[in-house]
GUROMAR-995029 format. One record per residue (C-alpha): x, y, z; residue in one letter. Coordinates in pm, whole numbers, plus 50000, padded with zeros to 5 digits. Example, Ala and Ser with C-alpha at 12.3 -4.5 7.8 and 13.67 -1.06 7.14 Angstrom:
GUROMAR-995029
512304955050780A/513674989450714S/
end
This chain:
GUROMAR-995029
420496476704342X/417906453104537X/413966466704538X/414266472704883X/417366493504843X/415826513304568X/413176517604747X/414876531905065X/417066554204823X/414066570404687X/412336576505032X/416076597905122X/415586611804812X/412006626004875X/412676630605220X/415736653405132X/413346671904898X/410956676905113X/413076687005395X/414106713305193X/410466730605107X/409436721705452X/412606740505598X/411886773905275X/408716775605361X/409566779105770X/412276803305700X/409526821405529X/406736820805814X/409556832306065X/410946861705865X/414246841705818X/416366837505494X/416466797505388X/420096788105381X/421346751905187X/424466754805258X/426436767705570X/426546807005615X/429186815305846X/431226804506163X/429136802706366X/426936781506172X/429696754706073X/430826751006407X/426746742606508X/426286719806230X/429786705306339X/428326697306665X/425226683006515X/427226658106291X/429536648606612X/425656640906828X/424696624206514X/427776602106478X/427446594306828X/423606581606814X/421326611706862X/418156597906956X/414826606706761X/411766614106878X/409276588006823X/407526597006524X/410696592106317X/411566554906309X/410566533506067X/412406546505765X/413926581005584X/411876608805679X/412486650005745X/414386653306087X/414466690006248X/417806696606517X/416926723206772X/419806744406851X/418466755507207X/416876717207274X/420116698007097X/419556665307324X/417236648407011X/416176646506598X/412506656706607X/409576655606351X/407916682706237X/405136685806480X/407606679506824X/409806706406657X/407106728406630X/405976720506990X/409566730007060X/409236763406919X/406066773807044X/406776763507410X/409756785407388X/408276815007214X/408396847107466X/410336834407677X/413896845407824X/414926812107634X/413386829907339X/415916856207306X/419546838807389X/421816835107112X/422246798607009X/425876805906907X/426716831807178X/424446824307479X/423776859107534X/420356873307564X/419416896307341X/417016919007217X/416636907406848X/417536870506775X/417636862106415X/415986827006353X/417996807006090X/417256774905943X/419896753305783X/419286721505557X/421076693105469X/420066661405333X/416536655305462X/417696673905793X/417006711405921X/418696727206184X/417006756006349X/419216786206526X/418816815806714X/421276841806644X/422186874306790X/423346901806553X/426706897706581X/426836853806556X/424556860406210X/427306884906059X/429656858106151X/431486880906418X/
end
């Protein structure tokens, strides 16, 4: 393997390790339970639709170009990959809000939405879901 392909291999690596404290850690703040892997329907078919936007050429936001880095997918904002900080912009704009309480799996509004963050590789997916979407209903 070239230098510059080692060295690219072992900024996904970090990034991929860091994506996963950075998305533990969140899951923590937010009350949510940190998930690897997928944890039900409704899940897999979300992630499923990530893959297909990513396949296609999901833009970024500007702060991730340049090389591997930790790339957050916003269920209720799905139009880009953001960093950490646009994410969190992302979050806090939509905090109290009707927005705030719709079921990213669903689309109902409800009264208790269960924040869920999914990681892969160096990228984290962040979800609303209702009761119902979380128990895989």
């Amino acid at each position: 393997m070239s230098g510059r392909r080692s060295a690219y291999a072992d900024q996904a690596k970090a990034a991929t390790r860091e994506a996963k404290q950075i998305a533990s850690h969140w899951a923590t703040l937010a009350g949510a339970e940190h998930r690897p892997g997928l944890a039900n329907p409704t899940s897999t078919r979300l992630v499923r639709e990530l893959n297909m936007r990513i396949t296609a050429g999901l833009p970024v936001c500007r702060h991730l170009t340049g090389g591997p880095g930790v790339g957050f997918w916003v269920a209720w904002k799905p139009e880009r990959m953001r960093c950490a900080r646009c994410a969190h912009d992302v979050l806090a704009a939509t905090r109290g809000t009707r927005e705030d309480g719709r079921c990213d799996g669903c689309g109902q509004v409800v009264d208790l939405i269960h924040p869920t963050l999914l990681q892969g590789g160096s990228v984290v997916a962040i979800l609303g879901l209702c009761g119902d979407c979380e128990a895989g209903r």
